[in-house]
C-alpha positions as CSV (number, residue, x, y, z in Angstrom):
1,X,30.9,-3.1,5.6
2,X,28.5,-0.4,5.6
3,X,28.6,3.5,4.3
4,X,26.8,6.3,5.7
5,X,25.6,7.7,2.6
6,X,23.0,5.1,0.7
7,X,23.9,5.6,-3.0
8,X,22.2,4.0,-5.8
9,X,21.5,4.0,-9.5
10,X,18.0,5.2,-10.5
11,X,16.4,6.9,-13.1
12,X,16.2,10.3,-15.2
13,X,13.0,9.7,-17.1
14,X,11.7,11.6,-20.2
15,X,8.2,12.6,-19.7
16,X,7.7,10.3,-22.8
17,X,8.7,7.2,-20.9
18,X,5.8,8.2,-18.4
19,X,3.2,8.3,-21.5
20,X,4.5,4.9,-22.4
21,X,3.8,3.3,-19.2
22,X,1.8,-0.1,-20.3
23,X,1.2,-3.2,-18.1
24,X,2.9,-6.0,-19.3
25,X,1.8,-8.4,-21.9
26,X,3.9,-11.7,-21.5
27,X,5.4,-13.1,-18.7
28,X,9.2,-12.1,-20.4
29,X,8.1,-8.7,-20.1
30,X,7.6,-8.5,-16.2
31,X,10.3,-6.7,-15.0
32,X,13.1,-8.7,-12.1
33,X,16.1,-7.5,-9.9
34,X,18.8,-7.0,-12.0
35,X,17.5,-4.0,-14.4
36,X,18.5,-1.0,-15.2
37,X,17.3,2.0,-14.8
38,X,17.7,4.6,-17.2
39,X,19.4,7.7,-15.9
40,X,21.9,8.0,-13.0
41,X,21.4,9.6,-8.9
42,X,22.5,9.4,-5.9
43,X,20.5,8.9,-3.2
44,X,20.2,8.6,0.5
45,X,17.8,7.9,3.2
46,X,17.5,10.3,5.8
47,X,16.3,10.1,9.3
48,X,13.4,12.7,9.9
49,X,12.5,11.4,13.5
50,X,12.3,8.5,15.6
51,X,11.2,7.0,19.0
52,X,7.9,5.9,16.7
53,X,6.1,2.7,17.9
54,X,5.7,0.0,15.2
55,X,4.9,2.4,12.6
56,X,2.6,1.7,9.9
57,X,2.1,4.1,7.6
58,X,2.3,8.0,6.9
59,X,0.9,10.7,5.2
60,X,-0.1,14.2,5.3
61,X,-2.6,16.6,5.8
62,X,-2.3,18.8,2.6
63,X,-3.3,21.6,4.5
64,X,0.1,23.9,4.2
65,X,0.7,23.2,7.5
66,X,3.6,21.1,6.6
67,X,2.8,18.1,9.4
68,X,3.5,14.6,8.9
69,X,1.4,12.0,10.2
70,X,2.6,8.6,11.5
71,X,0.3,5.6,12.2
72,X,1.8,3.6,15.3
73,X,0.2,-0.1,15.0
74,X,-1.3,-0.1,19.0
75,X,-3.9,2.6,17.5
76,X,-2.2,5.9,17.7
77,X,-1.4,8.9,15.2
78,X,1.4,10.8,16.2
79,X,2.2,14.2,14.7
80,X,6.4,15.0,12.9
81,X,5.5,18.8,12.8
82,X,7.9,20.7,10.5
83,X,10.8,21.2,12.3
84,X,11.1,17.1,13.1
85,X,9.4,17.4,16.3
86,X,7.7,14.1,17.5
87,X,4.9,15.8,19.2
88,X,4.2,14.4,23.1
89,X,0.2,14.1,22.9
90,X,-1.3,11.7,19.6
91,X,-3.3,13.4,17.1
92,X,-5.5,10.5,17.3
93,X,-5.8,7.8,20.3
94,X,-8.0,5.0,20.0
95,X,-6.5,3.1,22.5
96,X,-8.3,5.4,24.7
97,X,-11.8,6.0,23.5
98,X,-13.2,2.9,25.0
99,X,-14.1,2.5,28.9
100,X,-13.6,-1.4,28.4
101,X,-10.3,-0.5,26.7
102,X,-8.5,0.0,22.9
103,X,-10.7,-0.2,20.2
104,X,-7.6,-1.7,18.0
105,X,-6.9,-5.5,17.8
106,X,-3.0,-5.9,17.6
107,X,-2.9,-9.8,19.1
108,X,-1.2,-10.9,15.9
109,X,1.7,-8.5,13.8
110,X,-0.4,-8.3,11.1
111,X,-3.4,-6.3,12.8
112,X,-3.3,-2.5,14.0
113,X,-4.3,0.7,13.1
114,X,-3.4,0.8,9.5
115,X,-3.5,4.3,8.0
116,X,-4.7,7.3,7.9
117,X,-6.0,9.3,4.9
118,X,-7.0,13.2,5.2
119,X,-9.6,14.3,2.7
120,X,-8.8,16.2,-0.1
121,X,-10.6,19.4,1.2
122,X,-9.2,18.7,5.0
123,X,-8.1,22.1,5.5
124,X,-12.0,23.2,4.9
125,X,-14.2,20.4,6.4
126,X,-12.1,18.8,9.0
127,X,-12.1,15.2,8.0
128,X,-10.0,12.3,8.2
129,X,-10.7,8.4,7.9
130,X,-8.8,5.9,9.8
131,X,-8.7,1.6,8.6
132,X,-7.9,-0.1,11.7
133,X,-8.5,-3.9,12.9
134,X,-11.2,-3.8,15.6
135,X,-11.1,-5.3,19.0
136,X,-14.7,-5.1,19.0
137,X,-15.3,-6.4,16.0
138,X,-13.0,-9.3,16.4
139,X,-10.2,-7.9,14.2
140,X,-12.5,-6.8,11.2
141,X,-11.4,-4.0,9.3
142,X,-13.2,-0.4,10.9
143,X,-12.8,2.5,8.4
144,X,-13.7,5.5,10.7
145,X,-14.1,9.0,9.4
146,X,-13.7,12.0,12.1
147,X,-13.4,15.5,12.5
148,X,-10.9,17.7,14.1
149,X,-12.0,20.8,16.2
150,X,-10.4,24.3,14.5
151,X,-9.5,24.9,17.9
152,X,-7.6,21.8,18.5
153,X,-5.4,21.2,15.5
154,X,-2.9,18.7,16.9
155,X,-5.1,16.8,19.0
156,X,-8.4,15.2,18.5
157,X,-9.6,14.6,22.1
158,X,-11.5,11.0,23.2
159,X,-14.6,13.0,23.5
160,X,-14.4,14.6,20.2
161,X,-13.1,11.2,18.7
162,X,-16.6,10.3,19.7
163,X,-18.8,12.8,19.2
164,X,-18.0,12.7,15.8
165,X,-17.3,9.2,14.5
166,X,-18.9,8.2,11.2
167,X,-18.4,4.6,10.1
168,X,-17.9,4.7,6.5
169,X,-17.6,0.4,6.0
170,X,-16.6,-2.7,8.3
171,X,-14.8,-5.6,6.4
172,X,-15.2,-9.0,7.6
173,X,-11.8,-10.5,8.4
174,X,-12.3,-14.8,8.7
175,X,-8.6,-14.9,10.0
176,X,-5.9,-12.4,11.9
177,X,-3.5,-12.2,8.4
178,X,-3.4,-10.5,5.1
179,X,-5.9,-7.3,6.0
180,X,-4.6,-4.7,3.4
181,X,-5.4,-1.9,5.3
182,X,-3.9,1.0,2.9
183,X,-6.9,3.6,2.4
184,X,-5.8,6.4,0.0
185,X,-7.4,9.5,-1.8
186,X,-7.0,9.5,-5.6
187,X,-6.2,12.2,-7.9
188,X,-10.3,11.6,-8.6
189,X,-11.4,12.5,-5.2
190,X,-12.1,9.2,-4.3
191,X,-11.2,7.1,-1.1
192,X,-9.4,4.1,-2.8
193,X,-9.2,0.9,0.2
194,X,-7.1,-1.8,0.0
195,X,-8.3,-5.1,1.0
196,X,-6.5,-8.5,1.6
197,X,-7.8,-12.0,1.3
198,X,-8.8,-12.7,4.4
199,X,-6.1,-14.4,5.7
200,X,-4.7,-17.9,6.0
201,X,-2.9,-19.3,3.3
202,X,-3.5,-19.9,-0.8
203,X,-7.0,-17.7,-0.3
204,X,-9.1,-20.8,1.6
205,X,-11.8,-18.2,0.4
206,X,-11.1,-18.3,-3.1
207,X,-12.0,-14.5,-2.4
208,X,-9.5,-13.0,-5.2
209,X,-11.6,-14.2,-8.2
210,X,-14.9,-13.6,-5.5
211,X,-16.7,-11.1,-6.8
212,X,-19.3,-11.2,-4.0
213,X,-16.8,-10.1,-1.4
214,X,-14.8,-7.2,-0.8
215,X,-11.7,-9.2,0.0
216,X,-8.7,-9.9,-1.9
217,X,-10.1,-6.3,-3.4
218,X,-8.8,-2.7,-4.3
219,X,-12.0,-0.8,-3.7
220,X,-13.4,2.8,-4.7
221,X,-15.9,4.6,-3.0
222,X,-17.2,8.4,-2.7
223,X,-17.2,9.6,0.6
224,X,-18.8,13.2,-0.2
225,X,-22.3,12.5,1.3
226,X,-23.9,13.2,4.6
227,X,-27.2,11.0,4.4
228,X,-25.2,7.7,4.1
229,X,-21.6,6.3,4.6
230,X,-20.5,6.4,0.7
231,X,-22.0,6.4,-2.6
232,X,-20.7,4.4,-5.6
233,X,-18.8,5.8,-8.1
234,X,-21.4,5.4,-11.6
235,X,-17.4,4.6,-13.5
236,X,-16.5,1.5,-10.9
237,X,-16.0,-1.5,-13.5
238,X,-19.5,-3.4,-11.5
239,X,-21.0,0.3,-10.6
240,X,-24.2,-1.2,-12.0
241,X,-23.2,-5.3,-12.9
242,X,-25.5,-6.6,-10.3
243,X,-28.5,-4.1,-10.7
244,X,-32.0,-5.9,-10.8
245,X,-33.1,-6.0,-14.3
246,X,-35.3,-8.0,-16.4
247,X,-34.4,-10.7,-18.4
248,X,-33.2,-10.6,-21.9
249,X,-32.7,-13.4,-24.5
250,X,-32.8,-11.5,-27.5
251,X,-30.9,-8.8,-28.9
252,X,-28.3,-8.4,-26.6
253,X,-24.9,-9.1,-27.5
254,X,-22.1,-11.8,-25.9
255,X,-20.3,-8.2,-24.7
256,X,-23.3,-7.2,-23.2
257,X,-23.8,-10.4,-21.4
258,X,-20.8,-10.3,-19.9
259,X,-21.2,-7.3,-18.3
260,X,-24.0,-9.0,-15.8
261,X,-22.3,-10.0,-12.6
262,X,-25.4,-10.2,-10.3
263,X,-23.5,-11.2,-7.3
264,X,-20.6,-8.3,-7.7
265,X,-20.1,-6.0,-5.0
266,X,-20.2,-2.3,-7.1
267,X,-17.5,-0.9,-4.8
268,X,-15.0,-3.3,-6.5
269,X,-12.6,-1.4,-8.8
270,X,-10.1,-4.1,-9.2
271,X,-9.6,-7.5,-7.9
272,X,-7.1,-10.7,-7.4
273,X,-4.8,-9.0,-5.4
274,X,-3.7,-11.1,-2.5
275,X,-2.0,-8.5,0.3
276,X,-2.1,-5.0,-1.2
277,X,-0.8,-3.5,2.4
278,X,0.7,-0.7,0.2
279,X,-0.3,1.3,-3.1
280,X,0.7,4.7,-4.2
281,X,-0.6,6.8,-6.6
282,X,1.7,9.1,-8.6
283,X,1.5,12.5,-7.5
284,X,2.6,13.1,-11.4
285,X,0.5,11.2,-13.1
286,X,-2.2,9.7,-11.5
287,X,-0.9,6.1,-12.2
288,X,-1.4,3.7,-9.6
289,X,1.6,1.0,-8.2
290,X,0.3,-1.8,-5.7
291,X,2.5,-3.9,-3.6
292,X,0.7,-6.8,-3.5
293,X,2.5,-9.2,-0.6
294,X,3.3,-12.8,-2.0
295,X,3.2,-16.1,-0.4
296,X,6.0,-18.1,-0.3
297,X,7.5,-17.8,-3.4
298,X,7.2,-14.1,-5.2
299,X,6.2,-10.8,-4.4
300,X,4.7,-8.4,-7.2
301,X,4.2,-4.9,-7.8
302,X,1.4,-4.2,-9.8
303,X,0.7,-1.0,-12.2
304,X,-2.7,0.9,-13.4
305,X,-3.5,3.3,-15.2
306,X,-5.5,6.2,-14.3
307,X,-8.9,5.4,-14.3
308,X,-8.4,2.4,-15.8
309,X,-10.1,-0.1,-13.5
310,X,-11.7,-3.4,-13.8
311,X,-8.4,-5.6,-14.0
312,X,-8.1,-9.1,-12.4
313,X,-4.5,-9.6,-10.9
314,X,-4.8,-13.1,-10.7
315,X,-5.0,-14.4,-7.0
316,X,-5.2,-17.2,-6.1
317,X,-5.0,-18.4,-10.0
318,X,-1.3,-16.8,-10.3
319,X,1.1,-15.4,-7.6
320,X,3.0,-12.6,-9.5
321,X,3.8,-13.8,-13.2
322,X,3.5,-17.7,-12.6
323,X,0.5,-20.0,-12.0
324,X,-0.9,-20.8,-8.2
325,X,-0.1,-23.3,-6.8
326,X,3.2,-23.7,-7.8
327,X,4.8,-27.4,-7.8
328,X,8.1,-27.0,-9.7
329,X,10.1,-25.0,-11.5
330,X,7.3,-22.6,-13.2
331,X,9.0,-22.6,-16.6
332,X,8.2,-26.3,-17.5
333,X,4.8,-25.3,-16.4
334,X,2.3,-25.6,-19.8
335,X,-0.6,-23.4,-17.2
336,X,-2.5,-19.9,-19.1
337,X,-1.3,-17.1,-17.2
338,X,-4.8,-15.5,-15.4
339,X,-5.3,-11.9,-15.3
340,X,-3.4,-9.1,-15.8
341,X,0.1,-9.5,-15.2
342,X,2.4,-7.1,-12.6
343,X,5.1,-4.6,-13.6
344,X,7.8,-6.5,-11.8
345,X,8.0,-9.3,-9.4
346,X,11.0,-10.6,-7.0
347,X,12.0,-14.0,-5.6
348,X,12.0,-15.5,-1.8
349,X,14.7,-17.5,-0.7
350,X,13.5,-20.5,-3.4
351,X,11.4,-19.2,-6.4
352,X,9.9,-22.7,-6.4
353,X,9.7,-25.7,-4.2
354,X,13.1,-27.7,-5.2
355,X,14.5,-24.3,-6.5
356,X,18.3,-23.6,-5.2
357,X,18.3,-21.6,-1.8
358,X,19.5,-17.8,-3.7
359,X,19.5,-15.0,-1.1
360,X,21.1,-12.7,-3.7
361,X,17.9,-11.2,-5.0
362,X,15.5,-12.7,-2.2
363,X,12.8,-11.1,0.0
364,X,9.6,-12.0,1.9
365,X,7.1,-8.9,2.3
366,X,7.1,-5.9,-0.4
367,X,6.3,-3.2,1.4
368,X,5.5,0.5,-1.3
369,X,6.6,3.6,-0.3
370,X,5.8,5.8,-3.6
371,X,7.1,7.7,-6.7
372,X,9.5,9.3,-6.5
373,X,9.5,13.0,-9.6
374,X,12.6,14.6,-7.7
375,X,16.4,14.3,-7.8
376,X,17.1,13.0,-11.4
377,X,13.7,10.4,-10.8
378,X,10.7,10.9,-12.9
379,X,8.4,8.3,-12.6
380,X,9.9,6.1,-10.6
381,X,8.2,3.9,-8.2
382,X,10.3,3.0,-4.7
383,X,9.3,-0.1,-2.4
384,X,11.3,-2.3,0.2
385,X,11.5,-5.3,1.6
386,X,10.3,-6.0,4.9
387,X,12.9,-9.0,5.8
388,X,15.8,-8.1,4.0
389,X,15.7,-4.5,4.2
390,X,16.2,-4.2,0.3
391,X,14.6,-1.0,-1.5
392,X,14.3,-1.3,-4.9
393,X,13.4,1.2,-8.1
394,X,10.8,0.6,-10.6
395,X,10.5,2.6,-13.9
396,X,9.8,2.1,-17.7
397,X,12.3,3.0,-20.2
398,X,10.4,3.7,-22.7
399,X,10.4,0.1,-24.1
400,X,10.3,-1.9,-20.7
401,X,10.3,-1.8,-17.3
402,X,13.2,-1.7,-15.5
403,X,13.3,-3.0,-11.7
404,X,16.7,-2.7,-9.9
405,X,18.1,-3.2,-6.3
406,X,19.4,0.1,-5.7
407,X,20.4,0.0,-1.8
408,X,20.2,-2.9,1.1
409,X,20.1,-1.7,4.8
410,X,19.4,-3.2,8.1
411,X,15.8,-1.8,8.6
412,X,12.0,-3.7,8.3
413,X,10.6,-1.2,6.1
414,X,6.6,-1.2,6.7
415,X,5.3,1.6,4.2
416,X,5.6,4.6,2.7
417,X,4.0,8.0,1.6
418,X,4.6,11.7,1.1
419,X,4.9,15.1,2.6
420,X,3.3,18.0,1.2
421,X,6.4,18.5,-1.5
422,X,6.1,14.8,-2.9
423,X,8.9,13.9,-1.3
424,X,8.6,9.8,-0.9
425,X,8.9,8.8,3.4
426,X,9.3,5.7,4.3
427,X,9.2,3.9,7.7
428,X,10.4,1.6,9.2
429,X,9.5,-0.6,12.8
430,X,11.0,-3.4,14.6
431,X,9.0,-6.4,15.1
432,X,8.6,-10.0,13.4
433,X,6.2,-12.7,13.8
434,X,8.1,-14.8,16.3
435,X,9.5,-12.0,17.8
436,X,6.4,-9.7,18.5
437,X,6.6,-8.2,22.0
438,X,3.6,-5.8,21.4
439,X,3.0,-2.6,19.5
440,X,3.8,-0.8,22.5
441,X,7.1,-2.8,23.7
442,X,9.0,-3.4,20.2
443,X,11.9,-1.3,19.9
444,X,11.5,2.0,18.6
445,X,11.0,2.9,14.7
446,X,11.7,5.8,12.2
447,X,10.4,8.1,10.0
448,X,12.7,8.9,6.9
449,X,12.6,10.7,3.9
450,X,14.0,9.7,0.3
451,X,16.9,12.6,-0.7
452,X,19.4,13.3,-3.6
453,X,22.4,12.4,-1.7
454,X,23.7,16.4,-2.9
455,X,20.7,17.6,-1.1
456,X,21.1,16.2,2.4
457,X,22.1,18.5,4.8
458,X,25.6,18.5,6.9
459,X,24.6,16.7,10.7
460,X,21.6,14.7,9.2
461,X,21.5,10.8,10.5
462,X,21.5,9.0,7.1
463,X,21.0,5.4,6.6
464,X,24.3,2.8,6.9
465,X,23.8,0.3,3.6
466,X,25.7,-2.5,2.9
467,X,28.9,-2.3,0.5
């Protein structure tokens, strides 16, 4: 049975609940399906446009111009301008910048243009970076900066595409899977990248707990130079951990010491994530929420602080709240939990090897779509599913967190962002890995936007959710 209008429970937060916002401490205190959110609303899911190939992610331009901005995974950027018009021509084509042909890898579902991320001062300087997997490159991560012609708002030509190309890093992918690929400006100004493992399976790497390596990574670097790609950040956690210095026996303290990492890469501003396709910073706030994709038995949503870098997540020690590699039931398990634990966490099909087959509260792929500070929601912090087309609610009460399935539909959600008014978007494509006909030959995707149910207009195409 399905209804037109998707109507869940989420929350009404105080702004104190916000200020209480703490990542948890013990493994009882990471938040599963079955919460409660504090507060009620209705909500629905409504259709801004579709026709959209594999989408990946969207975005805006912050420019007043009130455009959305849709990645399509075959290496396109197509442009939702504010009417809901799907315009014909791509803002951005690499597929045709190259004589020998596309400068995107897609051979594997998991590779494509990523996203797209317009500097905070677009409207003045033109620029916008791209993280895509590169055919050249053999599928390692290209993040691209360009510049649009004032003349040329909508489109960004091949010629212009390479006249003004400015490589800001390339990431060395070992394998075709877990690339991250989420590239984001925070509240600080800086370009925040997400980067995956490398691929595989259980980190063959051991890049999470790598310092050397920008995999398995969130990563923070300052784009506002001209003479080279980025600068560091002197407040990244390892801005200066690996600097040459002289050495010291004497008069230096154990905390000191520890602060010596002469291997780690000073871009790192968090690590021992696994798949962090999707994080989200709130617009409110400046608190940061990471899907991090699980393996085969979890998936995780992680919270930070502002500013408050330097955590380990775990990977490949833990996967979510429990110890990695799991072999039982994790509760007869005597292992240290590693890291920092995650906000909340839900199951796959089994939540261990020999666990019962539950479908109930099961997934496979968390994908984030943002935070939602609208419609009764303060604070609270949407992602879905990509297999079971779940979405679920994340918020603190003000003495927990509180994580609760709040609609289930029939769509592969992929990611999520905003338009200029904070409203959370979300989209969704069509594919799967052993049913991947191409980026370009999938059935058709959507673009939708997250609504009070009270607010959607009469005529819109809303999402059907299960009863």
């Amino acid at each position: 049975m399905f209804r037109i209008i998707a109507i869940c429970t989420t929350a009404a937060l105080m702004g104190t609940t916000v200020l209480a916002q703490e990542a948890p401490k013990t493994v009882d205190q990471v938040a599963r399906p079955g919460g409660t959110l504090p507060g009620t609303t209705d909500i629905a899911l409504v259709q801004v446009a579709s026709g959209l190939l594999d989408p990946t992610n969207v975005t805006n331009a912050g420019d007043g111009s009130g455009r959305i901005f849709v990645t399509e995974r075959a290496g396109r950027v197509k442009i939702i301008d504010k009417d809901g018009n799907v315009l014909e021509e791509p803002f951005l084509d690499l597929t045709a910048i190259n004589p020998l042909g596309s400068d995107v890898q897609t051979g594997f579902v998991e590779q494509g243009l990523y996203s797209i991320a317009f500097h905070p001062k677009f409207a003045e300087n033109g620029y916008f970076y791209v993280h895509y997997a590169s055919l050249p490159f053999n599928g390692d991560g290209m993040i691209v900066r360009f510049t649009v012609d004032p003349a040329s708002p909508d489109v960004v030509s091949p010629e212009r595409t390479n006249e003004t190309a400015k490589v800001i890093m390339r990431i060395e992918q070992p394998w075709y899977n877990h690339n991250g690929g989420q590239i984001e400006f925070g509240p600080d100004g800086m370009l925040y990248i997400g980067s995956g493992d490398g691929g595989w399976e259980g980190d063959p790497y051991e890049a999470g707990q790598d310092l050397s390596t920008p995999l398995g990574k969130i990563l923070r670097i300052d784009v506002d130079t001209e003479d080279r790609p980025y600068n560091i950040p002197s407040d990244n956690p390892y801005a200066d951990a690996s600097s040459e210095r002289l050495m010291q026996l004497f008069g230096i303290t154990e905390e000191q010491f520890s602060k010596i990492k002469t291997r780690s890469l000073p871009e790192i501003w968090s690590y021992g994530v696994r798949n962090p396709y999707e994080f989200a910073f709130d617009p409110k706030t400046g608190n940061m929420f990471i899907a991090d994709v699980g393996q085969n038995h979890w998936e995780e949503i992680i919270f930070e602080k502002a500013g408050d870098g330097g955590h380990n997540y775990g990977w490949p020690r833990m996967e979510a709240a429990f110890c990695q590699p799991m072999t039982g039931d994790p509760a007869e398990s005597e292992c240290s939990v590693v890291g920092t634990l995650p906000a909340a966490m839900y199951p796959h099909n089994t939540a261990y090897p020999g666990a019962p087959e539950d479908t109930k509260n099961a997934g496979c792929s968390v994908q984030g779509f943002g935070v939602a500070n609208y419609g009764g929601m303060d604070g609270v912090y949407l992602a879905g599913d990509w297999c079971s087309g779940r979405v679920f609610g994340l918020a603190n009460d003000g003495q927990s967190w509180q994580f609760q399935e709040l609609i289930q539909t029939g769509m592969q959600f992929t990611a999520g962002g905003y338009d200029e008014d904070n409203n959370v978007l979300v989209v969704n494509a069509n594919n799967f890995y052993l049913a991947d006909q191409g980026p370009d030959t999938n059935p058709p995707g959507s673009l939708w936007r997250v609504m009070a149910a009270s607010d959607v207009p009469d005529g819109a195409t809303v999402a059907k959710v299960s009863k």
